[in-house]
N, CA and C atoms as a LAMMPS dump frame, in Angstrom:
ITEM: TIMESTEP
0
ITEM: NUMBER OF ATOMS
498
ITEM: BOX BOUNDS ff ff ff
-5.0000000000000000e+02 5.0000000000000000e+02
-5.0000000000000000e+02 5.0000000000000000e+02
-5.0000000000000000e+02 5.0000000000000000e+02
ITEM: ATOMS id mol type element x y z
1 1 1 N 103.135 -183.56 -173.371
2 1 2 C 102.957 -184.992 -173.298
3 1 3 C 103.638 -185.621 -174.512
4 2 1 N 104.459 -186.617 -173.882
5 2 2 C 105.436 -187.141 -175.402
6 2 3 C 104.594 -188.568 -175.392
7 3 1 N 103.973 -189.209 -174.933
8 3 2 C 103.531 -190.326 -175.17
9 3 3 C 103.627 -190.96 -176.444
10 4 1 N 103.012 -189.791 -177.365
11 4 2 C 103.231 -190.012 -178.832
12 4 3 C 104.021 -189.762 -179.258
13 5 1 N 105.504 -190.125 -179.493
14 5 2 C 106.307 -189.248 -180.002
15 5 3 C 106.777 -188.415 -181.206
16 6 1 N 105.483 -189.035 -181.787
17 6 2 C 105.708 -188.421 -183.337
18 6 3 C 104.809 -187.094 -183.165
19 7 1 N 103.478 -187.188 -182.092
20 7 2 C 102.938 -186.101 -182.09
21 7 3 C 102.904 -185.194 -180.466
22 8 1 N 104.247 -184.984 -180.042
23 8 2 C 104.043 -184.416 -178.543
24 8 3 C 103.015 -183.17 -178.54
25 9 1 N 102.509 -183.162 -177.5
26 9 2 C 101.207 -182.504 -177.051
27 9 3 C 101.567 -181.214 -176.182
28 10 1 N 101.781 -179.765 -175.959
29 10 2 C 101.836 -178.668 -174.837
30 10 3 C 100.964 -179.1 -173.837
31 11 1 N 101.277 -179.514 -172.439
32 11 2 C 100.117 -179.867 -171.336
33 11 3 C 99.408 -178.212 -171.174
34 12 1 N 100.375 -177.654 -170.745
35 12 2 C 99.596 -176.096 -170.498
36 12 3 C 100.446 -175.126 -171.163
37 13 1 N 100.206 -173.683 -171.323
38 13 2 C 100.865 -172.76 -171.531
39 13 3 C 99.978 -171.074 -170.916
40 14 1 N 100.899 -170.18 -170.514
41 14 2 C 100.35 -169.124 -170.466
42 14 3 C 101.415 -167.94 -170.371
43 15 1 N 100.662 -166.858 -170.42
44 15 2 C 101.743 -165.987 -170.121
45 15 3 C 102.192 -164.543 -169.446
46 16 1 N 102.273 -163.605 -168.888
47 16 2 C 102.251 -162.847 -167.852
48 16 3 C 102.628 -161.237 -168.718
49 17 1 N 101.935 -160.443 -168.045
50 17 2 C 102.121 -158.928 -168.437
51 17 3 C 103.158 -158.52 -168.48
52 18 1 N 103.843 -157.779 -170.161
53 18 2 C 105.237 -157.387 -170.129
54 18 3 C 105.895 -158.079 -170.762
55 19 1 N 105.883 -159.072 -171.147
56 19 2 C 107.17 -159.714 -171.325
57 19 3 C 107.927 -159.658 -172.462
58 20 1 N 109.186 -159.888 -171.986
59 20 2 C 110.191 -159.252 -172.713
60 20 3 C 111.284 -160.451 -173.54
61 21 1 N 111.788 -161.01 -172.392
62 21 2 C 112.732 -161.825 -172.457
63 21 3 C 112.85 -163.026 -171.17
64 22 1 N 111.52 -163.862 -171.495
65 22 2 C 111.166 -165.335 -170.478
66 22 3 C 112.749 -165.575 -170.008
67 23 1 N 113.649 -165.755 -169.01
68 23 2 C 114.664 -166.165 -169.276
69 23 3 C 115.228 -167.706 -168.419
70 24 1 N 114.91 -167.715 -167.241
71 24 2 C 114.77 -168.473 -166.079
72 24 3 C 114.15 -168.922 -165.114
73 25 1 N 113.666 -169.861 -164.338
74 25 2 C 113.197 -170.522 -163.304
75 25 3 C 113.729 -171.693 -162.222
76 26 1 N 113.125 -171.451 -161.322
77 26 2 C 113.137 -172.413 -160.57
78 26 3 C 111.941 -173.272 -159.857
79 27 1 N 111.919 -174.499 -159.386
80 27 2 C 110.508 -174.87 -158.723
81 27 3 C 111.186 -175.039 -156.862
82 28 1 N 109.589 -174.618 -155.915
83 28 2 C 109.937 -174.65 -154.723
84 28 3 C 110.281 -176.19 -154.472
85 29 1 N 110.38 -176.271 -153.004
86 29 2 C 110.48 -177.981 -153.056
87 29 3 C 109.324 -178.794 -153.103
88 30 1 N 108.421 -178.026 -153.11
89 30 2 C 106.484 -179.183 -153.506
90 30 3 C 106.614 -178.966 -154.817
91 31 1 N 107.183 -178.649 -155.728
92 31 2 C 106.772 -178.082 -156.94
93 31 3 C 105.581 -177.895 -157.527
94 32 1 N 105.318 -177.145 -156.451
95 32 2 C 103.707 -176.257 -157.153
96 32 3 C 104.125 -175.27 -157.821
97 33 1 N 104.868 -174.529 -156.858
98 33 2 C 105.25 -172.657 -157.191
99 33 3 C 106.543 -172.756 -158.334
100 34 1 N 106.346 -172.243 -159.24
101 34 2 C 108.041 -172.151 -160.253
102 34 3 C 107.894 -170.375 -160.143
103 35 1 N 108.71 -170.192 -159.562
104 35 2 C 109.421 -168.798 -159.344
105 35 3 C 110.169 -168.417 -160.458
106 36 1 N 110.089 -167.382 -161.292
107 36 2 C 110.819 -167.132 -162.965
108 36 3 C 110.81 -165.672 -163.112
109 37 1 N 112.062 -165.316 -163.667
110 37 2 C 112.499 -163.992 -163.999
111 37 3 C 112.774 -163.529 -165.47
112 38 1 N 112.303 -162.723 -165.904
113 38 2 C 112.342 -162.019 -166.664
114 38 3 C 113.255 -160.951 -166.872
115 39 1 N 114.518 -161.346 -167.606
116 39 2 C 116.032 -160.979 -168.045
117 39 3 C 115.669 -159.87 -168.197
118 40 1 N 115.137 -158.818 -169.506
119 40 2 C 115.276 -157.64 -169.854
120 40 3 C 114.126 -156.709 -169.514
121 41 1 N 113.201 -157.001 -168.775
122 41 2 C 111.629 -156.476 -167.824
123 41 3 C 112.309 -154.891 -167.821
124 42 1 N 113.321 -155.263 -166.754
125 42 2 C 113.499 -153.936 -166.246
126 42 3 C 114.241 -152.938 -167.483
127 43 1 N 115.399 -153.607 -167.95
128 43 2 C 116.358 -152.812 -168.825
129 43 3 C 115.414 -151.998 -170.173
130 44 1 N 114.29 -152.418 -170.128
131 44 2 C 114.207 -152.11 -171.364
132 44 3 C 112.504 -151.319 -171.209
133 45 1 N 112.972 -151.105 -169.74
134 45 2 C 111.5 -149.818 -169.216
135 45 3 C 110.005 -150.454 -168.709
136 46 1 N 109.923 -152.116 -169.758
137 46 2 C 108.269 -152.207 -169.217
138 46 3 C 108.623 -152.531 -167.452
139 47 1 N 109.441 -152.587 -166.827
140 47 2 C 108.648 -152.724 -165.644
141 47 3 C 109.819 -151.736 -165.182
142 48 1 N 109.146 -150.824 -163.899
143 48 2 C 109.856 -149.482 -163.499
144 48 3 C 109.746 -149.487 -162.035
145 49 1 N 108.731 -150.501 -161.126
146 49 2 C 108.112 -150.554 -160.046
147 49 3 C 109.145 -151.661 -159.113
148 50 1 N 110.926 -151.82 -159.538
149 50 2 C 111.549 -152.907 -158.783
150 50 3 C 111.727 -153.995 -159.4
151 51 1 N 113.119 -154.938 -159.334
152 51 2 C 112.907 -155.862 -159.923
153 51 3 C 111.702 -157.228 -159.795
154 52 1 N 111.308 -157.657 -160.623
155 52 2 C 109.989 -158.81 -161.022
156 52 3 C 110.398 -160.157 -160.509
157 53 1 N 109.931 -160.804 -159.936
158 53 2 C 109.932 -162.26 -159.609
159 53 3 C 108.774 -162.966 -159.809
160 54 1 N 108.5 -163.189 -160.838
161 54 2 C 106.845 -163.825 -161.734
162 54 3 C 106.914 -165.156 -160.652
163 55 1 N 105.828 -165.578 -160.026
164 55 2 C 105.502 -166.788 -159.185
165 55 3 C 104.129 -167.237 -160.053
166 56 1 N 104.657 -168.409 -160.672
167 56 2 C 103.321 -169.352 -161.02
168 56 3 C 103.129 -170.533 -159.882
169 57 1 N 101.88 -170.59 -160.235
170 57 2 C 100.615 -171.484 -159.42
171 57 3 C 101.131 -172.988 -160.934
172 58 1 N 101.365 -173.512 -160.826
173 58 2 C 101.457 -175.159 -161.362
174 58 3 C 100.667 -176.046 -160.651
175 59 1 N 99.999 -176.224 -159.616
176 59 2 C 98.801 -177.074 -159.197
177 59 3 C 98.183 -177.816 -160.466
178 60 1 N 98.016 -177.268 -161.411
179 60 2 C 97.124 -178.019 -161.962
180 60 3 C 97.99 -177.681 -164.275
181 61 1 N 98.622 -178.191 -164.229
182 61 2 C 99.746 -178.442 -165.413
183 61 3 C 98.961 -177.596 -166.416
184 62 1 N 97.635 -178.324 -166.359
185 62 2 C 96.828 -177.436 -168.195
186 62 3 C 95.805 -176.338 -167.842
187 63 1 N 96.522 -175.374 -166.54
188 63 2 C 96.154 -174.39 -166.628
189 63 3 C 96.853 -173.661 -165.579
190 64 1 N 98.25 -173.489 -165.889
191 64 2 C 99.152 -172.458 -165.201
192 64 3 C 98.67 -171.092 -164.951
193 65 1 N 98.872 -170.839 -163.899
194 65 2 C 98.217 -169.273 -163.243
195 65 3 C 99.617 -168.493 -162.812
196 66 1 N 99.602 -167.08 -162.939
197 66 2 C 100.096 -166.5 -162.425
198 66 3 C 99.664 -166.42 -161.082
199 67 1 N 100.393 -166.53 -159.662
200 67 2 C 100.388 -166.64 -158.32
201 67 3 C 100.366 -165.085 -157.678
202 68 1 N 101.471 -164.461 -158.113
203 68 2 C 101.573 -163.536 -157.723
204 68 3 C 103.217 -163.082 -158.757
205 69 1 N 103.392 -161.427 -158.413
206 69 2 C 104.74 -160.935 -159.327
207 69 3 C 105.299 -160.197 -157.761
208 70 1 N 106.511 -160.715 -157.156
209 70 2 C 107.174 -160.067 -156.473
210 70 3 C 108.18 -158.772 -157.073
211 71 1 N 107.758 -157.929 -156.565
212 71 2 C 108.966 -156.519 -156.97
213 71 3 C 109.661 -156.103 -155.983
214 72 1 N 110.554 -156.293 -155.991
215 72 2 C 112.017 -156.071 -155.185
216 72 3 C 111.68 -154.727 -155.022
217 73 1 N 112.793 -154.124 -154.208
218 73 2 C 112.92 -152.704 -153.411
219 73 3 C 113.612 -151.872 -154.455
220 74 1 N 114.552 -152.41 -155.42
221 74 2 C 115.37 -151.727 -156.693
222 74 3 C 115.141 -152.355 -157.819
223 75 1 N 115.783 -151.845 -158.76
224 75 2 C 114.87 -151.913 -160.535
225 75 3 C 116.36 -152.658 -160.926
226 76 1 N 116.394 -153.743 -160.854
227 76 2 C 117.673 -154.246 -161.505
228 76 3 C 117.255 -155.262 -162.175
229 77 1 N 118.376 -155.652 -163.231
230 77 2 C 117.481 -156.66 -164.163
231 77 3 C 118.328 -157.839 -163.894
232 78 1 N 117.321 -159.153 -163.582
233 78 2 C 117.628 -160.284 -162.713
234 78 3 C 118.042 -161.564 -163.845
235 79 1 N 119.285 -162.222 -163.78
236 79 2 C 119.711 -163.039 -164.547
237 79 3 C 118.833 -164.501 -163.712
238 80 1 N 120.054 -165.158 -162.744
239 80 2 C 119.583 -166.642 -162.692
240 80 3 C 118.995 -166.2 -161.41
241 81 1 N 118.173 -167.654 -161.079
242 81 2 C 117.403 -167.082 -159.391
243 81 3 C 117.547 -169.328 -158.995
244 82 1 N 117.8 -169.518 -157.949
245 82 2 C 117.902 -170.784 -157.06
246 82 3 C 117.258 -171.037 -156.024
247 83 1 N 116.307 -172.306 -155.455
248 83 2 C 116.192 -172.241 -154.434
249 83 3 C 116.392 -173.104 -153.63
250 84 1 N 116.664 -172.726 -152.518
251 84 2 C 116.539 -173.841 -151.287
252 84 3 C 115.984 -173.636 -150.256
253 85 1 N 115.115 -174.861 -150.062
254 85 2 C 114.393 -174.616 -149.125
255 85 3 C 113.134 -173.772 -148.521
256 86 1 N 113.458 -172.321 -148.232
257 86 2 C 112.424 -171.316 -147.968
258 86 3 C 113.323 -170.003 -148.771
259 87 1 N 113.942 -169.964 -149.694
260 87 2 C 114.999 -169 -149.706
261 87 3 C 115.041 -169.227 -151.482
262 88 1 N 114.891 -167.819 -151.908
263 88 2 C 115.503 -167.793 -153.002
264 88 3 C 116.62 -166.795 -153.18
265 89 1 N 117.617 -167.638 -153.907
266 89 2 C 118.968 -166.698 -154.396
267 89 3 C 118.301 -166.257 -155.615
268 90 1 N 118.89 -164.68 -155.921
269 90 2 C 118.736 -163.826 -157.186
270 90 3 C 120.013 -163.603 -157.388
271 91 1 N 120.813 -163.563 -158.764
272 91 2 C 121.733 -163.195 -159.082
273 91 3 C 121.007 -161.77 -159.874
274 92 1 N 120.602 -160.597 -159.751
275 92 2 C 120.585 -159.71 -160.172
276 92 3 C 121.302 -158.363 -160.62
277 93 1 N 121.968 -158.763 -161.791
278 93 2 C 123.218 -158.151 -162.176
279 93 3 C 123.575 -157.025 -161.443
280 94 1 N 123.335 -155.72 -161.195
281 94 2 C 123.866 -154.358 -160.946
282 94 3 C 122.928 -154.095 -159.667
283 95 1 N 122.554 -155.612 -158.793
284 95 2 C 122.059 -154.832 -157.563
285 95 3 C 122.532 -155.912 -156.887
286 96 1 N 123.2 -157.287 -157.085
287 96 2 C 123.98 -157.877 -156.736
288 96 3 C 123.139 -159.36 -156.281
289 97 1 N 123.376 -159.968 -155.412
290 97 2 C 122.706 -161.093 -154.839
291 97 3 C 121.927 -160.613 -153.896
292 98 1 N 120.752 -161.305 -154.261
293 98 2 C 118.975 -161.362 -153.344
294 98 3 C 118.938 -162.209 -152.711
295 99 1 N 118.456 -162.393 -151.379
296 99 2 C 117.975 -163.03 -150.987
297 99 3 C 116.014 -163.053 -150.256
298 100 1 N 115.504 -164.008 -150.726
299 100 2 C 114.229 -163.796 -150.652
300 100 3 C 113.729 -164.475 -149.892
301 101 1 N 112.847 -164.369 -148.575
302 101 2 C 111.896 -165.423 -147.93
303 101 3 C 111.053 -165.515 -148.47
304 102 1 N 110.481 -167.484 -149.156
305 102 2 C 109.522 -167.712 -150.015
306 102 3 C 108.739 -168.75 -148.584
307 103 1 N 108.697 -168.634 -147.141
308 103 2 C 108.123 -169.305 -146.244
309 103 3 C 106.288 -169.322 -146.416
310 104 1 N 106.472 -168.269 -146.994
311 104 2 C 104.82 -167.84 -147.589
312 104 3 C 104.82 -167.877 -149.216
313 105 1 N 104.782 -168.867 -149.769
314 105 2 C 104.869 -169.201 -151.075
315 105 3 C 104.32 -167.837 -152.028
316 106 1 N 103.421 -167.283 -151.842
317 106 2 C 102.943 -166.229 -152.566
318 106 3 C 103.447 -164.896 -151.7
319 107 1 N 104.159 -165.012 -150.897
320 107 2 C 104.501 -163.284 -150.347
321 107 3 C 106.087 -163.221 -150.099
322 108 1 N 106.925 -163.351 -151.372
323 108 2 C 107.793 -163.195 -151.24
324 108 3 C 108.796 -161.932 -150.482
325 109 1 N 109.675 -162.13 -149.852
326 109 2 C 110.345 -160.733 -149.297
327 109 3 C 111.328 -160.938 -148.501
328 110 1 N 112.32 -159.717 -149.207
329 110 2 C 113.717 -159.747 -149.062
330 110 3 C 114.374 -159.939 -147.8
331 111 1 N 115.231 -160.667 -147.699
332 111 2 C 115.766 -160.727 -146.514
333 111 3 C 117.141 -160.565 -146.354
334 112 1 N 118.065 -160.325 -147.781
335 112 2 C 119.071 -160.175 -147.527
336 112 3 C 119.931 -159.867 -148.564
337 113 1 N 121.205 -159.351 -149.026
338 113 2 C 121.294 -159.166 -150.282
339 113 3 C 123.07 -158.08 -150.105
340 114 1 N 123.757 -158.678 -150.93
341 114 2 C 124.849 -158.678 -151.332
342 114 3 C 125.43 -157.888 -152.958
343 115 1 N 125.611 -156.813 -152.482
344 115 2 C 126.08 -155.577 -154.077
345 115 3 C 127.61 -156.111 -154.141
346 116 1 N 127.553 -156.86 -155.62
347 116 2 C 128.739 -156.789 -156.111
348 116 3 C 129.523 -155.949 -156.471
349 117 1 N 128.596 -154.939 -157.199
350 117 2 C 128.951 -153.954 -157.99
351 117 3 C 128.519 -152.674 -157.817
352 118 1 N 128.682 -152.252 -156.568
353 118 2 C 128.093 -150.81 -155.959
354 118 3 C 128.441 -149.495 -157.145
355 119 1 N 129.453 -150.032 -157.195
356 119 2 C 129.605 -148.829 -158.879
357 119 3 C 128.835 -148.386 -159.842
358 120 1 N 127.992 -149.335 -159.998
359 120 2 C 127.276 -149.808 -161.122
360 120 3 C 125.96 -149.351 -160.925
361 121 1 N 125.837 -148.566 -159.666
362 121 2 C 124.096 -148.284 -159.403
363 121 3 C 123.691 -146.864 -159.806
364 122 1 N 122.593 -146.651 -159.689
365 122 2 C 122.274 -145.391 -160.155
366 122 3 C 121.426 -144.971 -159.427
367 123 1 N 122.078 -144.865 -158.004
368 123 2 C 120.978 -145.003 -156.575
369 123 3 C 121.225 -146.139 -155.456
370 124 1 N 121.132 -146.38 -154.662
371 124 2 C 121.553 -147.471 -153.836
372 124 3 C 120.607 -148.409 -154.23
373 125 1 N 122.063 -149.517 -154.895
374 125 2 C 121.056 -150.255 -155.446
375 125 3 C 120.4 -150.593 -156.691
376 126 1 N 120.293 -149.263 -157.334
377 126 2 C 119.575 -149.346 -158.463
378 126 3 C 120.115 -149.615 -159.727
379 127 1 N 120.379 -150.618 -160.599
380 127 2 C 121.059 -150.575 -161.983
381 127 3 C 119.996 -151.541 -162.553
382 128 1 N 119.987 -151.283 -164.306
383 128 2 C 118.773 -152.633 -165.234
384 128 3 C 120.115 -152.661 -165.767
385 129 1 N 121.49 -152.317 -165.422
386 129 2 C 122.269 -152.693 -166.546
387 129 3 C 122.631 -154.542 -166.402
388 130 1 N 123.599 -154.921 -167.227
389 130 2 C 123.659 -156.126 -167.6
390 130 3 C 125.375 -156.274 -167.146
391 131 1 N 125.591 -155.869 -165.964
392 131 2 C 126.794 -155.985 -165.187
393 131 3 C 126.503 -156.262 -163.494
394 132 1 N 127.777 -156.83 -163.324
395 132 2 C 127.455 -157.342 -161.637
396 132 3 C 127.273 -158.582 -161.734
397 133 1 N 126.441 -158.933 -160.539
398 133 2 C 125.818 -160.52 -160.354
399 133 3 C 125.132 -161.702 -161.387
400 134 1 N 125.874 -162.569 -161.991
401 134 2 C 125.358 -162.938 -162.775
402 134 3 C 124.919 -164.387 -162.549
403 135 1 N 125.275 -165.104 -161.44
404 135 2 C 124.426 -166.534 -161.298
405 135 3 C 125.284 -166.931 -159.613
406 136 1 N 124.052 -168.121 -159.243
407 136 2 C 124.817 -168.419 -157.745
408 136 3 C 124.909 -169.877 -157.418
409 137 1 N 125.623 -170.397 -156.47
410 137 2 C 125.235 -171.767 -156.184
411 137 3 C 124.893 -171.593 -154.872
412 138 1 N 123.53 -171.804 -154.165
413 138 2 C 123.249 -171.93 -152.608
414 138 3 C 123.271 -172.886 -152.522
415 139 1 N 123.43 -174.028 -152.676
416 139 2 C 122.968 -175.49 -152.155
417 139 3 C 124.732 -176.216 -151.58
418 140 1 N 125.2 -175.805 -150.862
419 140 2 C 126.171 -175.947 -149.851
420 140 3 C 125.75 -176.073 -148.531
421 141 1 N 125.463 -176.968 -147.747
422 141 2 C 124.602 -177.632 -146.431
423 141 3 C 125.112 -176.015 -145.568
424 142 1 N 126.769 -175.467 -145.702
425 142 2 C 127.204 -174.962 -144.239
426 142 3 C 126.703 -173.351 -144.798
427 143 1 N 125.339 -173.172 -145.533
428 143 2 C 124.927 -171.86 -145.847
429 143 3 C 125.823 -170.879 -146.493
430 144 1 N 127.269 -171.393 -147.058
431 144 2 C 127.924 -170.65 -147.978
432 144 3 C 127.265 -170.509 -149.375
433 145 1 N 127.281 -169.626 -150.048
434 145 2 C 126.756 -169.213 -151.325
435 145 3 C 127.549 -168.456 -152.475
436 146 1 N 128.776 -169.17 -153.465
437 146 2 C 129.481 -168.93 -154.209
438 146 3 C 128.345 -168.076 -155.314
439 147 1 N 129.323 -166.959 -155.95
440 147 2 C 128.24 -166.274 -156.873
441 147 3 C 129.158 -165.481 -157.405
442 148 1 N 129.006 -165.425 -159.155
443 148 2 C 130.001 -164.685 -159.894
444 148 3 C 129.45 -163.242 -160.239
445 149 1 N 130.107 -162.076 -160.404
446 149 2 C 130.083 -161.11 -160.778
447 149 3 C 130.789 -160.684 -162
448 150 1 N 129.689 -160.38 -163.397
449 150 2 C 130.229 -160.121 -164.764
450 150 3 C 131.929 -159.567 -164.551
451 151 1 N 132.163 -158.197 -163.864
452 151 2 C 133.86 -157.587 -164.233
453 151 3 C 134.194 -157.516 -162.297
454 152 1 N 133.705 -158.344 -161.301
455 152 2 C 133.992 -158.132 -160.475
456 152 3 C 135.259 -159.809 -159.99
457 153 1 N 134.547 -160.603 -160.677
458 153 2 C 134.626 -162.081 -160.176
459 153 3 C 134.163 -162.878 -159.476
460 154 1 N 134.588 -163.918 -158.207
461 154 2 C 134.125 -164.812 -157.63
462 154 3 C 133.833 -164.589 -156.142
463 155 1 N 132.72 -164.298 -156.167
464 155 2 C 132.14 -163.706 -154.249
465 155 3 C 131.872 -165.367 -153.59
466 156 1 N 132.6 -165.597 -152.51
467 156 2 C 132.204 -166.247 -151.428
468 156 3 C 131.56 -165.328 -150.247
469 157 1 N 130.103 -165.459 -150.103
470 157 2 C 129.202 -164.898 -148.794
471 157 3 C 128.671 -166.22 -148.354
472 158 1 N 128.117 -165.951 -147.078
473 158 2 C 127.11 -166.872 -146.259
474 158 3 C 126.06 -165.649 -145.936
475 159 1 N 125.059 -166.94 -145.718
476 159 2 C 123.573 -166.048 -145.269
477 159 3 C 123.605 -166.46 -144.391
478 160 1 N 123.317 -165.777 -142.735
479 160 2 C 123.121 -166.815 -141.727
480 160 3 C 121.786 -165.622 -140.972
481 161 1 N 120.741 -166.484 -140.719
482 161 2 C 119.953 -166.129 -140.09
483 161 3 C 119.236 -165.023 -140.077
484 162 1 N 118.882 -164.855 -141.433
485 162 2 C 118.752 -163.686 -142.081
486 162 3 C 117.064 -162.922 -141.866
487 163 1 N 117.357 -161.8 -141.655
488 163 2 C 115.896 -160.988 -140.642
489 163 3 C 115.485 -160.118 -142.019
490 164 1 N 114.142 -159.902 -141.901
491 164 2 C 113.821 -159.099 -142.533
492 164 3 C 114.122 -157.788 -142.763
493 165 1 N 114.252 -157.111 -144.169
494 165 2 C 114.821 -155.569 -144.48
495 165 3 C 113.967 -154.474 -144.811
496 166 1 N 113.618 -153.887 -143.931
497 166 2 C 112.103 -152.884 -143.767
498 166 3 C 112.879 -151.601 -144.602
């Protein structure tokens, strides 16, 4: 709260198991849910169970909740994440671009996903290194999704109609 500006106020604060390196977020379109990733989680061992997608509960500002922690199917460590709509983009360096159904605000799950850098895995899929996918733009109406790769370059994909990946 800046009201005062000589004395701004923290409305809420909290903070989630692990953390390493807070790095990014996004809010859904109600902005209740801010969906946020944690840069070095994976690279640096505390989390081993898939990459992390921390979902806070914001309902209520001066007392942020953790919602739920989505873990991806591979352990890669996730730079920027975007959303639109029901869909979050992951730029997750060395496992490439995510795509996530957030239609169920707390049960996130994958629906689609693009390896920049298949080289780079250590398993299908699997890299915490800090190469590959490094940020995306989805918000193009005709479902194209520009997205750079650290030593690969500039990926043009589309998502179209994307089914769940069992």
């Amino acid at each position: 709260d800046v009201t005062d500006k000589a004395n701004p106020k923290v409305l809420g604060r909290n903070s989630y198991p692990n953390v390493v390196y807070a790095h990014q977020g996004w809010f859904d379109a109600e902005q209740r849910y801010f969906y946020m990733n944690d840069e070095n989680d994976e690279a640096s061992g505390a989390v081993t169970e898939g990459t992390r997608t921390i979902v806070w509960d914001l309902k209520d500002l001066d007392d942020p909740v953790v919602a739920t922690m989505y873990h991806g199917p591979v352990n890669s460590s996730d730079h920027n994440l975007y959303i639109v709509g029901d869909r979050v983009f992951e730029s997750n360096y060395g496992s490439g671009l995510r795509v996530l159904d957030i239609s169920d605000r707390t049960n996130p799950r994958e629906v689609a996903f693009f390896d920049s850098a298949p080289v780079n895995d250590d398993g299908p899929g699997h890299s915490a290194t800090q190469s590959g996918a490094w940020s995306n733009y989805p918000f193009f109406r005709s479902g194209i999704v520009v997205f750079t790769s650290v030593r690969e370059g500039l990926f043009i994909v589309k998502v179209t109609d994307p089914t769940p990946i069992s």
